[in-house]
C-alpha positions in Angstrom: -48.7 17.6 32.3 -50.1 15.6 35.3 -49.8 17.2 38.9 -48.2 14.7 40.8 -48.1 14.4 45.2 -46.9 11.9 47.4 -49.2 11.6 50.2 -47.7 10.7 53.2 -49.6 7.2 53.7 -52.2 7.6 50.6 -49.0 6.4 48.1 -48.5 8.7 44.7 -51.5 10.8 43.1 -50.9 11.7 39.6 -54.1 13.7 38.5 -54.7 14.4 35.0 -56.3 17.6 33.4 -57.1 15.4 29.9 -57.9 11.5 30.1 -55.9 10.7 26.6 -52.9 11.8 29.6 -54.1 9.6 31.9 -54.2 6.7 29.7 -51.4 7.4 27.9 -49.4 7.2 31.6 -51.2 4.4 32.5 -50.1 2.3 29.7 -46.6 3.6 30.3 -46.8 2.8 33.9 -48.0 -1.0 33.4 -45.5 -2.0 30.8 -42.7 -0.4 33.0 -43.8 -2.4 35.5 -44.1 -5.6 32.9 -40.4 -5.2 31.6 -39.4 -5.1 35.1 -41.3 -8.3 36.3 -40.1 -10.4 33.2 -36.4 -9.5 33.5 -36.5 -10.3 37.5 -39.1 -13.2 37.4 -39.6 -14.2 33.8 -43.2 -13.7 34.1 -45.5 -10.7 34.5 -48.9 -11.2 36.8 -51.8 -8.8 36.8 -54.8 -8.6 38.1 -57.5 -6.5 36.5 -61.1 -5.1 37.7 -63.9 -3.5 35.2 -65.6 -0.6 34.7 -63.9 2.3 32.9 -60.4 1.0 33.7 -60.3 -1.4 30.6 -61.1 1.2 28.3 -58.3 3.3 29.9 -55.8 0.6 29.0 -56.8 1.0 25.3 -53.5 2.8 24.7 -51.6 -0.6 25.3 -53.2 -2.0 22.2 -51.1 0.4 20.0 -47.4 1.6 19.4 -44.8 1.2 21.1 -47.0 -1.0 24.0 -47.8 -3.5 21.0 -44.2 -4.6 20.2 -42.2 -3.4 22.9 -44.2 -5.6 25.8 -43.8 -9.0 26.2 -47.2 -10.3 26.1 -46.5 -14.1 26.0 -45.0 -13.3 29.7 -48.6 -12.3 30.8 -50.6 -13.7 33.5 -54.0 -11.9 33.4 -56.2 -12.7 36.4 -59.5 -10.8 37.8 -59.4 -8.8 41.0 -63.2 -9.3 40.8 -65.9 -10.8 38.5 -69.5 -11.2 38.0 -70.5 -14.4 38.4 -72.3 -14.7 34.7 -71.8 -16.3 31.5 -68.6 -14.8 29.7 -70.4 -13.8 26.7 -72.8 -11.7 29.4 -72.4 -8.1 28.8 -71.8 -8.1 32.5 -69.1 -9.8 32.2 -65.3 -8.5 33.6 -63.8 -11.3 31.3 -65.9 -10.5 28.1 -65.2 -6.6 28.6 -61.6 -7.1 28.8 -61.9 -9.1 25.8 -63.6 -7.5 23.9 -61.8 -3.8 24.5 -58.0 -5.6 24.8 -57.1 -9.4 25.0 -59.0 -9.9 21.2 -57.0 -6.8 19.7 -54.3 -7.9 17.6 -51.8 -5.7 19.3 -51.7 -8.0 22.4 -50.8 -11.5 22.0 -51.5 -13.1 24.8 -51.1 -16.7 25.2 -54.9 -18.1 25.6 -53.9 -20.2 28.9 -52.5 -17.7 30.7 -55.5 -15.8 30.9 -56.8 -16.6 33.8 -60.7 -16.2 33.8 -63.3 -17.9 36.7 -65.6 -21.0 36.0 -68.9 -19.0 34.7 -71.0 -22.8 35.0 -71.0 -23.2 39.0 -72.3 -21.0 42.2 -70.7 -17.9 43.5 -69.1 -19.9 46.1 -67.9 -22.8 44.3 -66.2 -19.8 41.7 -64.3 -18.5 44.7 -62.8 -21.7 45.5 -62.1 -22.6 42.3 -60.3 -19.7 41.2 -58.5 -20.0 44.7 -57.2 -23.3 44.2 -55.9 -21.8 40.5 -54.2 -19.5 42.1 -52.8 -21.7 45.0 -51.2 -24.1 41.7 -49.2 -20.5 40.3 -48.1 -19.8 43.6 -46.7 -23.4 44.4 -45.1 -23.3 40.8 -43.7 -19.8 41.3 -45.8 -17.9 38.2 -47.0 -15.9 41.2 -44.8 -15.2 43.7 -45.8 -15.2 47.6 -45.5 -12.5 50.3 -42.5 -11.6 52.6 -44.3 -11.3 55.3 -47.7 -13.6 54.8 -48.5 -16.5 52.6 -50.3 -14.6 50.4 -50.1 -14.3 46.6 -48.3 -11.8 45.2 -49.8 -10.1 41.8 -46.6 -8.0 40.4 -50.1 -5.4 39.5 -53.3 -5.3 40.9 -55.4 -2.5 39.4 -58.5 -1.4 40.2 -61.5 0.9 39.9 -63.5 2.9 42.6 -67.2 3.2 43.1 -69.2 6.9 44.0 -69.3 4.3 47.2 -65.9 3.7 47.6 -66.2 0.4 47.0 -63.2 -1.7 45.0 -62.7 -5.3 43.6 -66.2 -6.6 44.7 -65.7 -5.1 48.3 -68.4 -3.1 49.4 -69.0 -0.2 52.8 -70.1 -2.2 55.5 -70.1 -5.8 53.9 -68.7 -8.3 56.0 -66.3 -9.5 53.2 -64.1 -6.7 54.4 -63.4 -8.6 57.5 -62.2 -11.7 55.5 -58.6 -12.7 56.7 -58.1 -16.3 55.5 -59.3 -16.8 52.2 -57.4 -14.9 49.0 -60.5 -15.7 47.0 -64.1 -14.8 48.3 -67.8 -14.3 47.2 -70.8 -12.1 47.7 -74.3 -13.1 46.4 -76.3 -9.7 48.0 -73.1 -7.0 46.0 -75.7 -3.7 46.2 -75.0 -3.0 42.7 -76.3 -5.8 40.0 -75.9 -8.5 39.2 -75.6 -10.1 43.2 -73.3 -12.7 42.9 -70.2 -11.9 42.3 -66.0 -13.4 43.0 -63.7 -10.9 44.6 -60.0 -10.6 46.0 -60.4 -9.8 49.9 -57.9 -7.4 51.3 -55.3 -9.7 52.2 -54.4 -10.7 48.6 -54.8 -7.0 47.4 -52.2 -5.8 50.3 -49.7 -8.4 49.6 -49.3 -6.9 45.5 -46.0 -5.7 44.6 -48.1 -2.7 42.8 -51.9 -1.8 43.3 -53.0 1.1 40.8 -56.5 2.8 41.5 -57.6 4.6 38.6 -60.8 6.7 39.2 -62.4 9.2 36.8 -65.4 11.5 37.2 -66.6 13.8 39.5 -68.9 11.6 41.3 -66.4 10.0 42.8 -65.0 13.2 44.0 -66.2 12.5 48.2 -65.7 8.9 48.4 -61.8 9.9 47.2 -61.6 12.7 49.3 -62.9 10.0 52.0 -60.6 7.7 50.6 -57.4 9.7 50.7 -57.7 12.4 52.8 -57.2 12.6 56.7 -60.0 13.6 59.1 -60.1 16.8 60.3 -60.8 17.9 64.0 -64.2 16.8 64.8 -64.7 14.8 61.4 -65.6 11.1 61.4 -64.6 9.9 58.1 -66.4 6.2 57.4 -63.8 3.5 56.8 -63.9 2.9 52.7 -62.7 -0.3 51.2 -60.9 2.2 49.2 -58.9 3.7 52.5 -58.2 0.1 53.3 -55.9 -0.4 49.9 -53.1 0.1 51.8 -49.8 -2.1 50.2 -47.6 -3.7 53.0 -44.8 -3.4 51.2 -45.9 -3.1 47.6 -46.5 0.7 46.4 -49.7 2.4 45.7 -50.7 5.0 42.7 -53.4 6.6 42.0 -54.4 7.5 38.4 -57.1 10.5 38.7 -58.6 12.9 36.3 -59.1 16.3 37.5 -62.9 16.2 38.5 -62.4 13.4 40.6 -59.5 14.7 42.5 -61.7 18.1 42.9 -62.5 17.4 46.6 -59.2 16.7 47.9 -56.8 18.3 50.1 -53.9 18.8 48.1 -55.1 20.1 45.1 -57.9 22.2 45.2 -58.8 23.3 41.7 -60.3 26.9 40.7 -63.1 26.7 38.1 
């Protein structure tokens, strides 16, 4: 059973003793959320990072997830990507091909996924993909804010760095500061390769859902940083992870037990 706490402006932790659990809830959790969008909008739009996440999706490859969603409903767009050639095994697009969008268990219609032009510059990628997205939002497949003009991803999920980095946003990068653009680029990311596409915070505040799903004990401070408050006489740095905070969307974390080790509310004996 997953320990689950609502954290008073963190959102919902569910932490997981066993990761079969955790993806097993995941994939409960995302089509919920996709038989909720299509009956209310017709249409299902998610955003998805890389990393380990994909491979935690697996489950929704298999029964019941493989007949009961409706995958022809599915937008699939990338919170972030590497600015490489798809078939690169850097690649967000070819990872999430190859581990879910090729499986014959989710039929997804081929234009609706949603992937960056690989042939042109970092910044030229950024715009482009923001104009694509600009087109879905004027034709209502994405809907738009309440309370900005900002897109409006029914699910934004995403992965955390031992850094606390998410999407492509890194500590201390000035991409953090980015208020105007929904679509944005880096060419000096700290982790390879350099040039990358990322959401800025914005776009990933407006979503009716952001899930961050972290595993690992590495990432046990920079989630503790993350999520927990300062105590008297502590300076915690501000994370891009602390700044995933939904306007008026809801925020759940998906953690495994060795990354939730460091935090407040649930500190495990060995």
């Amino acid at each position: 059973m997953a320990f689950s706490w609502v954290h008073k402006d963190r959102g919902e932790l569910r932490i997981y003793e066993y990761l079969n659990e955790l993806s097993t809830d995941l994939a409960d959790y995302i089509a919920e959320l996709s038989e909720v969008s299509v009956k209310e909008r017709g249409v299902f739009t998610i955003a998805l990072s890389g990393g380990s996440l994909i491979g935690l999706m697996g489950k929704l490859c298999e029964a019941p997830y493989s007949k009961t969603v409706d995958w022809a409903k599915w937008h699939i767009f990338w919170a972030d990507e590497r600015v490489v050639a798809k078939n690169h095994s850097d690649s967000n697009y070819k990872l999430a091909k190859d581990s879910l969008l090729s499986k014959v268990g989710v039929p997804v219609v081929p234009s609706h996924v949603h992937s960056i032009n690989d042939t042109v510059t970092a910044e030229e990628a950024a715009d482009e993909y923001g104009f694509v997205i600009r087109q879905l939002v004027k034709t209502r497949v994405i809907s738009v804010s309440d309370i900005s003009d900002c897109p409006k991803f029914d699910l934004i999920l995403l992965g955390m760095g031992s850094d606390g980095h998410v999407a492509s946003l890194f500590p201390n990068h000035s991409v953090l500061e980015e208020k105007n653009e929904w679509v944005t680029f880096i060419t000096d990311s700290p982790k390879p390769p350099p040039e990358r596409i990322t959401f800025t915070l914005p776009v990933i505040n407006s979503a009716s859902n952001v899930a961050v799903v972290i595993t690992g004990g590495d990432k046990a401070e920079a989630l503790h940083l993350a999520i927990d408050d300062a105590g008297p006489g502590e300076d915690f740095p501000t994370l891009p992870a602390r700044m995933v905070q939904p306007s008026k969307g809801k925020l759940v974390w998906f953690l495994d037990k060795p990354a939730a080790m460091k935090l407040d509310c649930c500190q495990f004996s060995e």
